[in-house]
C-alpha positions as CSV (number, residue, x, y, z in Angstrom):
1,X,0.0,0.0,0.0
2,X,3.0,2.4,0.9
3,X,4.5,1.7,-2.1
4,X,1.1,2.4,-4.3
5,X,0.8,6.0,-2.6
6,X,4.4,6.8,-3.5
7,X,3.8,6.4,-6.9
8,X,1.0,7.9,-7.0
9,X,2.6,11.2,-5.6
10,X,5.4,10.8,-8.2
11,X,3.1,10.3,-10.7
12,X,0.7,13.9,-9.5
13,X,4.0,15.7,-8.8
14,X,5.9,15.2,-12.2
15,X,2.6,15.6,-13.9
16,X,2.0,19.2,-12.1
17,X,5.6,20.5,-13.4
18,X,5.2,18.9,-16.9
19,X,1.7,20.7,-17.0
20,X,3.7,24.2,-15.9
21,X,0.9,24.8,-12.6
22,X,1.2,28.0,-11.2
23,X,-0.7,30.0,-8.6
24,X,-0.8,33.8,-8.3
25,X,-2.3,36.0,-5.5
26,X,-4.1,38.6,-7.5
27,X,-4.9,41.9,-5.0
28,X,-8.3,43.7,-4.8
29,X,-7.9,47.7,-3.8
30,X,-10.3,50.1,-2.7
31,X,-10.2,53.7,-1.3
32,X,-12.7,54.4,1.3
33,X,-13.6,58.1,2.0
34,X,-14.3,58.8,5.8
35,X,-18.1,60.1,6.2
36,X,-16.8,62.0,9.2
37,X,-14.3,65.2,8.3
38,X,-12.9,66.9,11.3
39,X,-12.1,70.7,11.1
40,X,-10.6,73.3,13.1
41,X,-13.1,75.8,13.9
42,X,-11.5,77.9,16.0
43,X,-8.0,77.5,17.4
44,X,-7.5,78.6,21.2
45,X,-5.7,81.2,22.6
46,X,-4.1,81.1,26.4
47,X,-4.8,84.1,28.6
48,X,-2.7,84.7,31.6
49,X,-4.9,85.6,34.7
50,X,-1.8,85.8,37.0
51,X,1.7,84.4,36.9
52,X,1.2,80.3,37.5
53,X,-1.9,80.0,35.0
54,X,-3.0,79.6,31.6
55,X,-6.4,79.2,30.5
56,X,-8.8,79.5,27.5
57,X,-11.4,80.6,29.6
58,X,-13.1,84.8,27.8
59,X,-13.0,86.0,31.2
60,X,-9.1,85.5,31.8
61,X,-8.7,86.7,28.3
62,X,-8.3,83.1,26.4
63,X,-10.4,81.8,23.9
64,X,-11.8,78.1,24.0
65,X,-10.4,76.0,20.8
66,X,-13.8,74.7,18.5
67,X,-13.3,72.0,16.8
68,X,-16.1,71.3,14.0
69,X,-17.4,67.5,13.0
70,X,-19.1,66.8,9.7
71,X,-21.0,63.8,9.7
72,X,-22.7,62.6,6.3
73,X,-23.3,58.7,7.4
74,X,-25.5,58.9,10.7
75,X,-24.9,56.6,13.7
76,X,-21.7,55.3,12.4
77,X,-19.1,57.5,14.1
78,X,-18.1,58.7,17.7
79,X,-16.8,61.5,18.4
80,X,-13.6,61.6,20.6
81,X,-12.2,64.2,21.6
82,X,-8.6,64.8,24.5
83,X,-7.4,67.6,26.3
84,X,-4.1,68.3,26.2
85,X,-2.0,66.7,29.2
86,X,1.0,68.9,28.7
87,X,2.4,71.5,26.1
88,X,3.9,70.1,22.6
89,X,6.3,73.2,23.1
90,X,6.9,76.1,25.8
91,X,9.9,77.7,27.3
92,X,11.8,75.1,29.9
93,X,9.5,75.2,33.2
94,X,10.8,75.3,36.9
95,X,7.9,72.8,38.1
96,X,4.8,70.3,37.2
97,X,2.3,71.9,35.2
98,X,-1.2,70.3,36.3
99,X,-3.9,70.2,33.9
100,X,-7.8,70.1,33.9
101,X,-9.8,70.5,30.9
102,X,-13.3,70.0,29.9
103,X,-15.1,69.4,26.5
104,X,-18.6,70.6,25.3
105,X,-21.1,70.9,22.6
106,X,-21.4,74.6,21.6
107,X,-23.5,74.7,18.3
108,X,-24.8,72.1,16.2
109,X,-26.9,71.9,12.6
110,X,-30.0,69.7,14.0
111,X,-30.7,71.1,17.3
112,X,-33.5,67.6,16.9
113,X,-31.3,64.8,16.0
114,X,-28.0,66.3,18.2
115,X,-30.4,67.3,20.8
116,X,-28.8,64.8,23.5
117,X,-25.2,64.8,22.4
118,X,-24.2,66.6,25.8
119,X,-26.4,65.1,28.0
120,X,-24.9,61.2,26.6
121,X,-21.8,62.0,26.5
122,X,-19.1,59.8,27.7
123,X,-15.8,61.2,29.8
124,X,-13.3,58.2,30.7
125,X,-10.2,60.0,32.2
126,X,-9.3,63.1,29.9
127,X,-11.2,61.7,27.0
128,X,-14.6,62.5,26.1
129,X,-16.7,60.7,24.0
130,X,-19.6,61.5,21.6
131,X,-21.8,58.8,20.0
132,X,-22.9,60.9,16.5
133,X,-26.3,59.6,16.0
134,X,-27.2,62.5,13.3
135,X,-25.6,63.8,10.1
136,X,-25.1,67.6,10.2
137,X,-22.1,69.2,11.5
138,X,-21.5,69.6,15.7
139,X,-19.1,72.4,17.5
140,X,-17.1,70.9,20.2
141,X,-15.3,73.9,22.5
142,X,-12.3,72.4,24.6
143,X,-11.7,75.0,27.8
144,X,-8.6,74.4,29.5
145,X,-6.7,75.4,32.2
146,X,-2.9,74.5,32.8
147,X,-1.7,75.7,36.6
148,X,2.7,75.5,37.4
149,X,3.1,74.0,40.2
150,X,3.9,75.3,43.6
151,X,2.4,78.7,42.5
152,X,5.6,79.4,40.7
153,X,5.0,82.4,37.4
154,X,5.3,80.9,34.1
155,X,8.9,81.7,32.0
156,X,7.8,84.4,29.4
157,X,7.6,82.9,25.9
158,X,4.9,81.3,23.7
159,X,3.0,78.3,25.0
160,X,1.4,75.5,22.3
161,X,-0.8,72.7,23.8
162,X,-2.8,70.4,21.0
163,X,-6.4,69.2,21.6
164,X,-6.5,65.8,19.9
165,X,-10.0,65.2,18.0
166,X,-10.4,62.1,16.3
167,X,-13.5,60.2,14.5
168,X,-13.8,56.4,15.4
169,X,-15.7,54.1,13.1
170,X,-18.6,52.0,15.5
């Protein structure tokens, strides 16, 4: 019996190079265009209400950043948007800078469909999260306030901290 199979294999292998068998992995590409576009509105502007603090806050002379969600595909999309947790450049600081920021619906195309987006949303940690039931386009203001420890003044110099917005397919 051993000896049957073994020629039979010989037999199927010296048939498939005689007959030239080949295979070939033949690749299938698509582009898929995102049905949520994410713009900056607004960007935000630090005011300095006294030497160890920076915030976006009108009153303290900041600005809140607005960041602006287009959604053309409803319910398939959540929002999420992250404060910033330190600054992606300043001068060299003396201390810990402590952070607290919040995120918030300020304006939005179907006051119906995006009715609840602020009342649902989700905060884990620093990051908030928006399930976007509607299509339209929602305004997401990001205020922020960044204290130096130990009550110390902020070095003079220009301060950049990044909100980071993204859109996560459900």
């Amino acid at each position: 019996m051993f000896k049957k199979s073994l020629a039979i294999l010989a037999i199927g292998a010296s048939w498939a190079m005689a007959s030239g068998a080949s295979a070939a992995d033949v690749p299938i590409t698509g582009v898929v265009q995102s049905r949520c576009i994410i713009q900056t509105d607004r960007a935000g502007t630090f005011g300095n209400p006294n030497a160890y603090t920076l915030t976006t806050a009108a009153a303290d002379g900041g600005e809140a950043a607005v960041v602006r969600y287009d959604v053309s595909l409803a319910d398939a999309y959540y929002a999420e948007i992250t404060p910033p947790t330190q600054f992606s450049s300043s001068p060299s600081l003396p201390d810990v800078v402590a952070w607290t920021g919040s995120i918030s619906v300020s304006a939005v195309s179907d006051a119906t469909g995006m009715g609840t987006y602020e009342t649902n949303k989700i905060v884990n940690g620093n990051q908030t999260r928006y399930e976007m039931t509607a299509t339209g386009s929602t305004w997401f203001q990001s205020d922020i306030e960044a204290t130096l420890g130990g009550s110390k003044a902020f070095p003079g110099g220009t301060y950049t901290a990044m909100v980071e917005a993204e859109c996560i397919a459900k």
